[in-house]
N, C-alpha and C positions, 0 to 999 in steps of 0.2 A: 504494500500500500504506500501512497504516497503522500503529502502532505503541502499544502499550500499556504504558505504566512510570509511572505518573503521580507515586509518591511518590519517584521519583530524578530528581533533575535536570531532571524534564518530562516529559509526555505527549509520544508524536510517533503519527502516525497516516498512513495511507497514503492515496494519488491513487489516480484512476483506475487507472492502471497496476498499481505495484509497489508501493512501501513506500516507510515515510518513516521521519526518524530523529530524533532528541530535539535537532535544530539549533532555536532555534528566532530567528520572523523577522515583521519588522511593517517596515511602507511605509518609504523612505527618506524622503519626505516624509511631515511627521503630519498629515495635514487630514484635518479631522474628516468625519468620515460624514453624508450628508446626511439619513442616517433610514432613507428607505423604500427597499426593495431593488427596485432596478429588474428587472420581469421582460420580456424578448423573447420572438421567436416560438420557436415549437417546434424542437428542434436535432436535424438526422437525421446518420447514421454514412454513411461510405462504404461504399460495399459491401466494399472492401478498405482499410485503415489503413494509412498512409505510412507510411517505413522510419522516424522521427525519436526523439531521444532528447533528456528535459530532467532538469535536477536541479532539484526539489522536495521540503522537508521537509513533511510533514502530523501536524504533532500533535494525538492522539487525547483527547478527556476523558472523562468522565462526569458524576458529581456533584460540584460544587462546593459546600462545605458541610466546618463544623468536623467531623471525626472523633471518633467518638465509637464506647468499648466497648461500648456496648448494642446497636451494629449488628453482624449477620453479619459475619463475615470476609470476604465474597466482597464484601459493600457496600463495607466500609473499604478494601479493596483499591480499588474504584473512586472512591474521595473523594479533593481536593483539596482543604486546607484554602483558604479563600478569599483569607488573605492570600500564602499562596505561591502561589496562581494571580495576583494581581495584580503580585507580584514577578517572575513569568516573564512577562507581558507586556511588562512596563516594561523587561525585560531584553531583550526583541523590538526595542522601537521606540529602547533605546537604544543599543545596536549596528547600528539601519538599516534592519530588516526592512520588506517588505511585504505584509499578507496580500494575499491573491488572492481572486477569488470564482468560484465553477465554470466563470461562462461564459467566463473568461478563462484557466483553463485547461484547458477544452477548444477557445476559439482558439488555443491553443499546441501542446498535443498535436495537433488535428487539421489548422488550417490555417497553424501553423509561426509564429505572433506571437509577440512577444516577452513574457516576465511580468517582465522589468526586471531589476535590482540584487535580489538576496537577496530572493527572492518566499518566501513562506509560505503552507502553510493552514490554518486551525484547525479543528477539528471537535468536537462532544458527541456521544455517543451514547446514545439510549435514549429522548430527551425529558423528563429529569429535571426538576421546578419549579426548582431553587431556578439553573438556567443561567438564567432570566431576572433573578430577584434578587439573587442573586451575583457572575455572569459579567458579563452584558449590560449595565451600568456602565460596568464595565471598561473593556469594549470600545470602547464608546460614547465612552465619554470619551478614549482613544487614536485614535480613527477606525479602529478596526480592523473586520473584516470577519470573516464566520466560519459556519460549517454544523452545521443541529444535525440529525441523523439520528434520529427517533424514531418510535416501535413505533406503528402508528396504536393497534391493539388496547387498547391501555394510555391513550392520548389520549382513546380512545371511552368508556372508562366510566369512572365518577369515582372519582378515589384522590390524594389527597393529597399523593404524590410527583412524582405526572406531570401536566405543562402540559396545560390545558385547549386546548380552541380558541381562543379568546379569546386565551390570552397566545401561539401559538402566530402568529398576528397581528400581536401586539403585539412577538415578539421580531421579526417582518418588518419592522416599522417600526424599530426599532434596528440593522438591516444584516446581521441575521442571516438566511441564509439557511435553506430548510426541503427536508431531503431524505427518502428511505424509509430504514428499520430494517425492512422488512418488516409485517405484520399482526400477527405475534408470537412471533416472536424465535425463531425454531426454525432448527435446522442443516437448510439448503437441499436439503443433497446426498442427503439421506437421506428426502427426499420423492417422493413419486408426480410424473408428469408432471401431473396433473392438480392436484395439492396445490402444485405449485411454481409453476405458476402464477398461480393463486388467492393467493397470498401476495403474489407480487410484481405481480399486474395494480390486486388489492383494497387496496393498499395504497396506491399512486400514484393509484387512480382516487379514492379516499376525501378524500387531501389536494388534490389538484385541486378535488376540488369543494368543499371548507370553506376553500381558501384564494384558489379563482377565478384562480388561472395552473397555468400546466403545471409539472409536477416531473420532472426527469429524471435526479435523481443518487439514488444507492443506495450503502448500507452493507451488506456480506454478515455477517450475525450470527454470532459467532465467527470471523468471518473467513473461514467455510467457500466454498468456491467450487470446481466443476471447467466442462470443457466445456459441458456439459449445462443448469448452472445461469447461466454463461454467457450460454450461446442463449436460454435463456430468458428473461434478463434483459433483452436486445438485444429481441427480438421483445413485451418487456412496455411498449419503450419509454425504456428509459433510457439514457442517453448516456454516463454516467460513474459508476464503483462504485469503492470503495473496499475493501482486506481488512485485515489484520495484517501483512502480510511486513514486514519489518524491509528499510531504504534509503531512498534517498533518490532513485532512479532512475527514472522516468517514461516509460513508450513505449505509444504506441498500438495497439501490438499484443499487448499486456498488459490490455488494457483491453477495454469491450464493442466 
């Protein structure tokens, strides 16, 4: 689960599972990121998900970028100014944290590895430009690791706010990893079986093919999700989704 506060104390954002909370957490050792995000092979579910339970905080972001009145309310709400996104990193890695990156913790969730001392994961949503400009530094310069969820639809044609392909690439080469938001950003639950899959097939198959590996992590937009959207997501192919709920508590049977 994931968690949405960005201008008190932190974003926190949710795993797989359940929900995360505004802890927030970077490697106990700082080595630096070697760049390109190593991708493996394809990662399939069991048919049934082990009884297991982990504690992970996942905080949530969006736009990193000074605040400013002339944007909507609903933007400001989602902006962090950038030097207090650099101040909560550094407040990560100087209490110990380590982020994590999906495929380690779905070897935790699913096959019981360990993610060490005070794991973390950090995540954007939407595909905003300026997480490359801003954030991606950051990051880079702590060795931190991190997932940016974005709307392919919004990637596909040109707008100013949102990464192109190109830096979408480029944030891979800085260690960020690249998950689905979906084709465009609509509440799940309140679609056709036919619409819900189109969302969630056409959006994975889209970044597969302009980024050349497989993607199997998912953002539910608003956090919406029941059964149904669920199955659908499993059978779209994805391994790991993230919502809103609020914790820090992690279980695979919470998860796709």
């Amino acid at each position: 689960s994931r968690q949405d506060d960005p201008r008190t104390g932190g974003p926190d954002e949710l795993t797989p599972s359940t929900a995360a909370d505004a802890n927030r957490s970077t490697a106990p050792e700082h080595r630096p990121s070697s760049g390109r995000v190593r991708q493996g092979a394809m990662l399939r579910l069991r048919t049934q998900q082990p009884a297991r339970h982990l504690v992970l905080p996942i905080l949530m972001y969006h736009r990193i970028d000074v605040p400013s009145d002339r944007l909507p309310e609903i933007t400001r709400r989602l902006t962090v100014d950038p030097l207090d996104f650099e101040r909560q990193m550094r407040w990560l890695a100087r209490h110990g944290y380590r982020t994590v990156t999906q495929r380690e913790v779905f070897a935790a969730l699913i096959d019981g590895r360990s993610l060490g001392a005070k794991p973390v994961l950090i995540t954007f949503d939407d595909g905003y430009r300026n997480v490359l400009g801003k954030a991606a530094p950051v990051l880079r310069h702590l060795g931190f690791h991190a997932t940016a969820y974005v709307i392919t639809g919004r990637i596909s044609r040109p707008d100013p706010s949102f990464l192109t392909w190109a830096q979408l690439r480029a944030l891979e080469r800085l260690g960020i990893e690249i998950g689905s938001h979906t084709v465009s950003h609509v509440d799940l639950t309140a679609l056709s079986d036919d619409m819900l899959a189109r969302e969630l097939r056409a959006s994975r198959r889209v970044l597969e093919r302009e980024l050349g590996h497989t993607v199997q992590w998912l953002a539910y937009p608003y956090g919406a999700h029941d059964q149904r959207v669920v199955r659908a997501a499993r059978r779209a192919g994805y391994v790991l989704a993230v919502t809103t709920v609020r914790g820090v508590s992690q279980q695979p049977s919470q998860t796709l």
